[in-house]
C-alpha positions as CSV (number, residue, x, y, z in Angstrom):
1,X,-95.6,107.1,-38.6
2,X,-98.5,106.0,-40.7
3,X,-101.8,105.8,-38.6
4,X,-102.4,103.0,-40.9
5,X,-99.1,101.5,-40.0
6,X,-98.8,97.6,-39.7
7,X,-95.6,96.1,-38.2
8,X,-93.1,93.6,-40.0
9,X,-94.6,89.7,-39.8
10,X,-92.7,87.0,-40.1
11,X,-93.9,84.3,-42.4
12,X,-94.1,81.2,-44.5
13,X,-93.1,81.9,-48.2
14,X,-96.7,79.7,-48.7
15,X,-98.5,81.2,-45.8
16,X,-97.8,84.4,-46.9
17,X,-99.2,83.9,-50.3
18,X,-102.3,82.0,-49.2
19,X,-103.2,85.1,-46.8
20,X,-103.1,87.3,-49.8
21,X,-106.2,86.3,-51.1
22,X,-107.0,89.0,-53.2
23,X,-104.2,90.5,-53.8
24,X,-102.3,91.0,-56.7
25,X,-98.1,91.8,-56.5
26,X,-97.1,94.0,-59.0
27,X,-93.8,94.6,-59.9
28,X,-93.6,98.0,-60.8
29,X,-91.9,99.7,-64.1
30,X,-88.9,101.8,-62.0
31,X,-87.9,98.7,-60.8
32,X,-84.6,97.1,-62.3
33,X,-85.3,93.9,-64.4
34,X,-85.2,90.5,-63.0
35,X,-81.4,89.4,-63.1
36,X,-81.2,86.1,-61.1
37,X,-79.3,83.7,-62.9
38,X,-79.6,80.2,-62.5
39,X,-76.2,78.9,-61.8
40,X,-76.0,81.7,-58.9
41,X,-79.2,83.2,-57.1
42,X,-81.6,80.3,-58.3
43,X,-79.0,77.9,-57.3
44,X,-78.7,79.3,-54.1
45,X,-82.6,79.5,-53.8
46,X,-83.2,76.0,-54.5
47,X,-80.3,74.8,-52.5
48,X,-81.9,76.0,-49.6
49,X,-84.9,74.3,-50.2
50,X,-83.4,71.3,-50.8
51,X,-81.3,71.4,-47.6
52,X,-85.0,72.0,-45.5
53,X,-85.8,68.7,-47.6
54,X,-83.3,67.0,-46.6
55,X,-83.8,67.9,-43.0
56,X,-80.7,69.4,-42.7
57,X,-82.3,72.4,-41.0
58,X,-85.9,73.1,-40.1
59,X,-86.3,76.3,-41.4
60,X,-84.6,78.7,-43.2
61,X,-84.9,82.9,-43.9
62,X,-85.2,84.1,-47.0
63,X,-85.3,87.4,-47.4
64,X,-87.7,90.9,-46.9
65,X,-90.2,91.3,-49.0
66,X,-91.1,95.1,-48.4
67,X,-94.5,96.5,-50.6
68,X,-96.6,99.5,-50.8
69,X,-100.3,98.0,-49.8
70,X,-103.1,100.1,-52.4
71,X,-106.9,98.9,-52.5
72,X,-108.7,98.7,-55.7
73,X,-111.7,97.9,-54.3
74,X,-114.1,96.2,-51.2
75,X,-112.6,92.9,-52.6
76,X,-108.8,93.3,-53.9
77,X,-105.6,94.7,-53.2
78,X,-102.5,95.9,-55.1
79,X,-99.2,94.8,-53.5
80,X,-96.4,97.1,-55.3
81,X,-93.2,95.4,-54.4
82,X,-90.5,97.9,-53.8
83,X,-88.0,95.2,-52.2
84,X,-88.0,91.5,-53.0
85,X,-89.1,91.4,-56.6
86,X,-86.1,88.9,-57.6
87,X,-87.2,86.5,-54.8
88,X,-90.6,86.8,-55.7
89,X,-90.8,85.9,-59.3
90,X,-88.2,83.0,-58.5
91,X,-90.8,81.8,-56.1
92,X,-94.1,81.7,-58.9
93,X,-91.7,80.3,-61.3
94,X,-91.0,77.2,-59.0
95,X,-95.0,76.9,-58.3
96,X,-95.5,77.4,-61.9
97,X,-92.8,74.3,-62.4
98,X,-94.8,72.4,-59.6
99,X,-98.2,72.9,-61.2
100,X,-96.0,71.6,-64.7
101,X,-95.3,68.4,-62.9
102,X,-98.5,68.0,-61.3
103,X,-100.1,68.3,-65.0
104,X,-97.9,65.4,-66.1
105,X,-99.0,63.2,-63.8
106,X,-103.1,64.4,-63.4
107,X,-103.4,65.6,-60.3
108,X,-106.3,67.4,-61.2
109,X,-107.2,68.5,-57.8
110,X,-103.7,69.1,-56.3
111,X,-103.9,71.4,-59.4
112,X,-107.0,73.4,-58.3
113,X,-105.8,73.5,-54.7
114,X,-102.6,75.5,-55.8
115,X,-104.1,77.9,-58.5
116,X,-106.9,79.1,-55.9
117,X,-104.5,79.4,-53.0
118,X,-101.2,80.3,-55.1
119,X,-101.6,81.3,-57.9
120,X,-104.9,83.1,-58.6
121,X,-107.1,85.4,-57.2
122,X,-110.3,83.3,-58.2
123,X,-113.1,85.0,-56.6
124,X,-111.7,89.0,-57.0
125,X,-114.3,91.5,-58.8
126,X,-111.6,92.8,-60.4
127,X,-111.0,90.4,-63.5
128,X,-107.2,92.2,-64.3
129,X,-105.9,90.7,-60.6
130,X,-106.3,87.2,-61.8
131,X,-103.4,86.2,-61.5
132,X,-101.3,86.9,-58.4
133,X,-98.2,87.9,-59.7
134,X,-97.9,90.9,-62.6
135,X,-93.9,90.7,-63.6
136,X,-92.2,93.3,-64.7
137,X,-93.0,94.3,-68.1
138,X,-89.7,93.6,-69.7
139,X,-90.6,89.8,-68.3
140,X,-94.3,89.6,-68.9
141,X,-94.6,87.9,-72.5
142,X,-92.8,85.0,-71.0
143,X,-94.1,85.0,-68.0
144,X,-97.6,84.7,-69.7
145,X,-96.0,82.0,-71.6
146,X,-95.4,79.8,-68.7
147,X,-98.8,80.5,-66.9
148,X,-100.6,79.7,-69.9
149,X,-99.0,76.3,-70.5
150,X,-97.5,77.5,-74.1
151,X,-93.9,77.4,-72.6
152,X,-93.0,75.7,-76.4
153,X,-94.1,78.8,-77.8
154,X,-91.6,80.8,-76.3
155,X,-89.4,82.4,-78.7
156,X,-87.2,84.5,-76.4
157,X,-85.4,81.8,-74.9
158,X,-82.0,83.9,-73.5
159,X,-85.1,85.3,-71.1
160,X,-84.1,84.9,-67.3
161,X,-87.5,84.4,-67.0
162,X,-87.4,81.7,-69.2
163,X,-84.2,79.9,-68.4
164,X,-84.3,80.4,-65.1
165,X,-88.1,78.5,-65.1
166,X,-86.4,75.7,-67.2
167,X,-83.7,75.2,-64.7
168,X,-86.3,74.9,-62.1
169,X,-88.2,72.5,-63.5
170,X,-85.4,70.4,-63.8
171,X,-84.4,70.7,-60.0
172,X,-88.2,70.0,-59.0
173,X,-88.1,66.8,-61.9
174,X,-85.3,65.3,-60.0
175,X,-86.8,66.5,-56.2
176,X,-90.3,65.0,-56.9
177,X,-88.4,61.5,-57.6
178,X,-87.9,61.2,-53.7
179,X,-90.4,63.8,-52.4
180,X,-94.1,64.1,-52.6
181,X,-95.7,67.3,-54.1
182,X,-97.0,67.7,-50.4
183,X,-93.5,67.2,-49.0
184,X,-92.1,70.1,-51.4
185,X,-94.7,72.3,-50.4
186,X,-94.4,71.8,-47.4
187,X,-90.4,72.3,-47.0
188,X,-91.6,75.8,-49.6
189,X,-93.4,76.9,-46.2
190,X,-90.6,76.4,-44.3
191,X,-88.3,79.0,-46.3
192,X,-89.6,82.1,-44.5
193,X,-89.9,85.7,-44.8
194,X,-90.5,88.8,-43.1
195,X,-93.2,91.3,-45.1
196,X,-93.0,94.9,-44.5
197,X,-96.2,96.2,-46.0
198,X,-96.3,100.3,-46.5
199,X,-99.1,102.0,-46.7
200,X,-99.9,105.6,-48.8
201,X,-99.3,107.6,-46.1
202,X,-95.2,106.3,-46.2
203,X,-92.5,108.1,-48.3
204,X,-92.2,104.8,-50.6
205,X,-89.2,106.8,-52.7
206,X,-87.1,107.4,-49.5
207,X,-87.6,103.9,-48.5
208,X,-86.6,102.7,-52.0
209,X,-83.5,104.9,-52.0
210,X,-82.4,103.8,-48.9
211,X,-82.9,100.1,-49.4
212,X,-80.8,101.0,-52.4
213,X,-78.3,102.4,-50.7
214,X,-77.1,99.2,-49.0
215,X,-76.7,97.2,-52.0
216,X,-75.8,97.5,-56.0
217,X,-75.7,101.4,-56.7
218,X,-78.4,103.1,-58.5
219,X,-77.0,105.3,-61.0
220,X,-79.2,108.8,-61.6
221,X,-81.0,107.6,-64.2
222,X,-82.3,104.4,-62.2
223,X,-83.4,107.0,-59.2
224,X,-85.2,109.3,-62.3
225,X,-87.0,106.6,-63.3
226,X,-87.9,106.1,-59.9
227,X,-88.9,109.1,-59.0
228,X,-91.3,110.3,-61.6
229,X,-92.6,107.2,-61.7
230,X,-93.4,105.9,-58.3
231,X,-96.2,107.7,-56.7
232,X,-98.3,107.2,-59.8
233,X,-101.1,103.8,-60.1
234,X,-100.0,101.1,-61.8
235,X,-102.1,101.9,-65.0
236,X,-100.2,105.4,-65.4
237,X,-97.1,103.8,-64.3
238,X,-97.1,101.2,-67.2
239,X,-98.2,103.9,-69.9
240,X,-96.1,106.4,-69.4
241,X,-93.1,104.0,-68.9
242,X,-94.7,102.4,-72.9
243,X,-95.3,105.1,-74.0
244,X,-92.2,107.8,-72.6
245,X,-89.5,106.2,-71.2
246,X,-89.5,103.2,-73.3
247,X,-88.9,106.1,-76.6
248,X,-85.9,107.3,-74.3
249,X,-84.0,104.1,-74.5
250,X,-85.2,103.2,-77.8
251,X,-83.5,106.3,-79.1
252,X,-80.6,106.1,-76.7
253,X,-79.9,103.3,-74.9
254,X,-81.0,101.0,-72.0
255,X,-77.6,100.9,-70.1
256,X,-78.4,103.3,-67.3
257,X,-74.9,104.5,-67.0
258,X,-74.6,106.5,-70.2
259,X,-78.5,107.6,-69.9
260,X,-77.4,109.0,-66.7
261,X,-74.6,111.3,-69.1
262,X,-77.5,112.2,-71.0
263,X,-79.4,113.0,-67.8
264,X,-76.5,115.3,-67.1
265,X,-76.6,117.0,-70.1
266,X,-80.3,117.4,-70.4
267,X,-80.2,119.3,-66.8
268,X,-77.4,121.1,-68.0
269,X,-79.4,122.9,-70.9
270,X,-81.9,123.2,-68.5
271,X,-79.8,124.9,-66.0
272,X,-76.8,126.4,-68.1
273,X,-74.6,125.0,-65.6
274,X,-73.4,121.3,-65.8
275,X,-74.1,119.5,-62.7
276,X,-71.5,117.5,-61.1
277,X,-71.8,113.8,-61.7
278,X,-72.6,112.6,-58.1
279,X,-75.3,115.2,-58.2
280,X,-77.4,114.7,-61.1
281,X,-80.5,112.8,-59.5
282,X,-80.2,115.5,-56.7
283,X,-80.1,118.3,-59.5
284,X,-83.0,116.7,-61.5
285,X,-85.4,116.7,-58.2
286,X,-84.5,120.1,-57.3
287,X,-85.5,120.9,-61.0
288,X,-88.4,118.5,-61.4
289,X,-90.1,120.0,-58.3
290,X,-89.6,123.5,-59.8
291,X,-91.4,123.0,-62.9
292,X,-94.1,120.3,-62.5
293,X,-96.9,122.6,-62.0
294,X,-96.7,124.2,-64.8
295,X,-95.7,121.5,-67.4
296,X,-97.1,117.8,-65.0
297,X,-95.7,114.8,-65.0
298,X,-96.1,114.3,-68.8
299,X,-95.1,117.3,-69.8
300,X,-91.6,116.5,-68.3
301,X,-91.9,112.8,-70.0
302,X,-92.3,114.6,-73.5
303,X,-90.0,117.4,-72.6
304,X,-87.1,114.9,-71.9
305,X,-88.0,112.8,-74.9
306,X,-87.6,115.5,-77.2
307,X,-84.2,116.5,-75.7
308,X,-83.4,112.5,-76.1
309,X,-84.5,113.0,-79.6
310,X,-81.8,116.3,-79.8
311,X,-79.1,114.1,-78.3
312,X,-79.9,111.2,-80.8
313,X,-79.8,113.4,-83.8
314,X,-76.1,114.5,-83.0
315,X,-74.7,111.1,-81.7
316,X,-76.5,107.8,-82.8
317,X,-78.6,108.5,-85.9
318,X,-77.9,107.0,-89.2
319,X,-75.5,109.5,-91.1
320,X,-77.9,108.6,-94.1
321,X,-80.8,109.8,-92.6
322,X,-79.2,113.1,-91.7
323,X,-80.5,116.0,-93.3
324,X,-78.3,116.2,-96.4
325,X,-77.5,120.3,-95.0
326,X,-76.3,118.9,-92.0
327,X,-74.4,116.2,-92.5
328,X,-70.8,117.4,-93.3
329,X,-71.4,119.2,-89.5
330,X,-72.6,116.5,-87.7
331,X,-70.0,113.5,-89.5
332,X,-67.2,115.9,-88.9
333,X,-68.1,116.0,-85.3
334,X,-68.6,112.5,-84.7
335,X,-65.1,111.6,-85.5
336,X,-64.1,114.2,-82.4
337,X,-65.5,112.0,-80.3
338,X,-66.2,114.5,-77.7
339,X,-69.5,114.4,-75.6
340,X,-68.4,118.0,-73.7
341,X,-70.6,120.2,-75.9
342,X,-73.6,118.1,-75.9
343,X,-75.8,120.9,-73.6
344,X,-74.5,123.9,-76.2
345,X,-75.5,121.5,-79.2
346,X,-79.0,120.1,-78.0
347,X,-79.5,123.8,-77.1
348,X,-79.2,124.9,-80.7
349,X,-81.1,121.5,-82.1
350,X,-83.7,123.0,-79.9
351,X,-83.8,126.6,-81.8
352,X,-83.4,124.8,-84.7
353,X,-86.7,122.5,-83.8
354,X,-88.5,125.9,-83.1
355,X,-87.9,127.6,-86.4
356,X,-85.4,129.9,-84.8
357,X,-82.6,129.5,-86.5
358,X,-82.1,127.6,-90.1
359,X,-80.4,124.5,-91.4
360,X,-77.4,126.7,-92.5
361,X,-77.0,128.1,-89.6
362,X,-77.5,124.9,-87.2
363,X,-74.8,123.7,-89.6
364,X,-72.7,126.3,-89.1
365,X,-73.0,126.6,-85.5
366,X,-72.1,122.4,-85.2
367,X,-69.0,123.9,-87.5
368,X,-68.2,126.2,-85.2
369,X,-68.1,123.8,-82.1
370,X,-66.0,121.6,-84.2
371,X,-63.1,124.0,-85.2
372,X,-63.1,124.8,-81.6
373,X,-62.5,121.3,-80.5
374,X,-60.0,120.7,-83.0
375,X,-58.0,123.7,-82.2
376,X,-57.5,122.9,-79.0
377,X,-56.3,119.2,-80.0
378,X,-54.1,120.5,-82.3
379,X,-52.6,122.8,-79.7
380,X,-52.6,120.0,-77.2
381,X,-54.8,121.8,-74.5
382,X,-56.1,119.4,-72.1
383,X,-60.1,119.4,-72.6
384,X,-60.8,118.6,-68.8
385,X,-60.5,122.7,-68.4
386,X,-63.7,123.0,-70.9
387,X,-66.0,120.5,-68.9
388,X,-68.3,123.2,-67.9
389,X,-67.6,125.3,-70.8
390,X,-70.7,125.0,-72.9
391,X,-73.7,125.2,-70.7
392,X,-72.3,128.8,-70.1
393,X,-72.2,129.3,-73.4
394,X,-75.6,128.3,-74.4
395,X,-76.5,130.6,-71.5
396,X,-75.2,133.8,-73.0
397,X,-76.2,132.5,-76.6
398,X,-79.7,132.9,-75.5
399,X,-79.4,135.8,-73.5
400,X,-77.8,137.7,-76.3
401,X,-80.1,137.0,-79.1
402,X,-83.2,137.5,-76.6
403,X,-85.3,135.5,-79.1
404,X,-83.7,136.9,-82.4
């Protein structure tokens, strides 16, 4: 245990916000993006608060809102949220929706009370923890949107940031007809929590993974992201994410199941042996912890981007932007529709990239692959035998041309 260990409190959504004075939540990049809808979880949400209203019940629990607790300096604090985020946006949304309402109707210092107690860090040295809450950054040009009052410039508007907020400020419209901004606030307070604040000294990945583990499944890719990202600061976190993992799904995709194929497939050049599926994020830490040293955290962003440009080339790229020498090759094997020897071909893309071998012969190596696959169709050999085929393959490739 942590000697800096502090035990779970249980708290008022409002108490536990005014007590952060200084403190900034940040949602960090590995996290999944905000999904609560606002016919479901919002719903629910504002249900309860209306039942505590109401006075149907005094109080009501919310939730757990677990975070790793990092100072910045003698004056603030950075709250990364590893359980809760979904809650906690939901919650600035509806005081961003209160603070809307109290505009209309110029309450100037009801206003002022809730920024500086809220909202805002107003007397932190550190000018980027203004604002208490730092969204995801999928979510953060809307969010910015609503906090600066420019809601009508919002141009993503199927943003669950965005609807969701909109749906809320309905709710609250109707609520404040019959309740006082006081008596809202107030009945907000009542909708508790219980914080579990971490400190640096706690394995924040196995807690993730095991908070994980209860609910919607992570797939490998989700845990990657996770992993290599985690133990970094916020600042790294958000630039490698920009400026690495970002590419990765620009080039491939953002649907984490088939970036955890690709994740497969990249281990598998690595490896020459294809990993079993329920094994990949288990195989890429085993890896990962192997070769960091030598090539850091960045070197292993840049190394997996270029495999993800490899794996682009062969499967997703415009077919007229292909290399006129290689496009017969790779059209031909795009109508196969076979992912199986994506390890054998990214491992050749990657001879190719280092001068090793020519456009003829990349071409004729893709050709090669191709007849093979075909064969076998036309013979009507079942393809589940040749799973594990190519990483093999690439293996003795190498091994027999020893750099030739």
């Amino acid at each position: 245990m942590s000697s800096n260990f502090q035990p779970p409190m249980r708290t008022g959504l409002l108490d536990f916000l005014k007590n952060s004075s200084g403190c900034q939540f940040v949602i960090p990049v590995y996290q999944r993006n905000y999904t609560w809808t606002a016919g479901k979880e919002v719903k629910q949400f504002l249900d309860d608060l209306k039942s505590v209203l109401e006075g149907e019940y005094t109080n009501h629990f919310l939730g757990i809102i677990i975070y790793l607790d990092t100072p910045i300096d003698f004056s603030s604090r950075e709250f990364s949220v590893i359980d809760g985020q979904q809650r906690l946006t939901t919650i600035f949304l509806l005081l961003y929706a209160i603070r809307t309402l109290m505009k209309e109707q110029n309450e100037i210092d009801a206003i002022k009370s809730l920024d500086g107690q809220y909202l805002t860090n107003p007397f932190a040295t550190n000018k980027k923890i203004k604002y208490k809450l730092k969204p995801l950054v999928s979510d953060d040009d809307v969010y910015q949107y609503i906090i600066n009052e420019n809601v009508d410039k919002i141009q993503n508007t199927e943003s669950k940031i965005y609807k969701n907020y909109q749906y809320i400020l309905k709710f609250m419209r109707e609520q404040n007809k019959n309740y006082s901004f006081n008596e809202i606030l107030l009945a907000l307070n009542d909708l508790y929590i219980v914080c579990i604040p971490l400190s640096e000294n706690d394995n924040a990945q196995k807690i993730f993974e095991s908070i994980n583990a209860t609910g919607v499944k992570l797939t490998a890719s989700d845990l990657i992201r996770n992993f290599v990202l985690m133990d970094l600061d916020s600042e790294t976190q958000e630039k490698y994410y920009k400026e690495h993992w970002m590419e990765i799904e620009k080039l491939l995709t953002n649907d984490s199941k088939k970036l955890e194929a690709f994740f497969r497939f990249y281990l598998a050049v690595k490896n020459k042996a294809l990993p079993n599926k329920n094994a990949v994020y288990r195989e890429f830490v085993k890896w990962y912890k192997e070769n960091v040293k030598h090539l850091g955290i960045e070197g292993i962003f840049k190394d997996i981007v270029k495999y993800a440009e490899y794996y682009y080339e062969i499967y997703y790229k415009d077919l007229s932007k292909i290399d006129i020498n290689l496009l017969p090759a790779v059209k031909e094997f795009r109508r196969i529709l076979s992912d199986m020897p994506a390890p054998l071909l990214m491992g050749f893309y990657e001879l190719y990239s280092n001068n090793l071998i020519s456009t003829e012969q990349l071409s004729d190596l893709i050709f090669v692959v191709n007849n093979y696959l075909i064969r076998r169709a036309l013979c009507d050999i079942d393809t589940s035998s040749i799973t594990r085929v190519f990483a093999p393959v690439l293996k003795d490739v190498l091994e027999d041309c020893n750099g030739n």
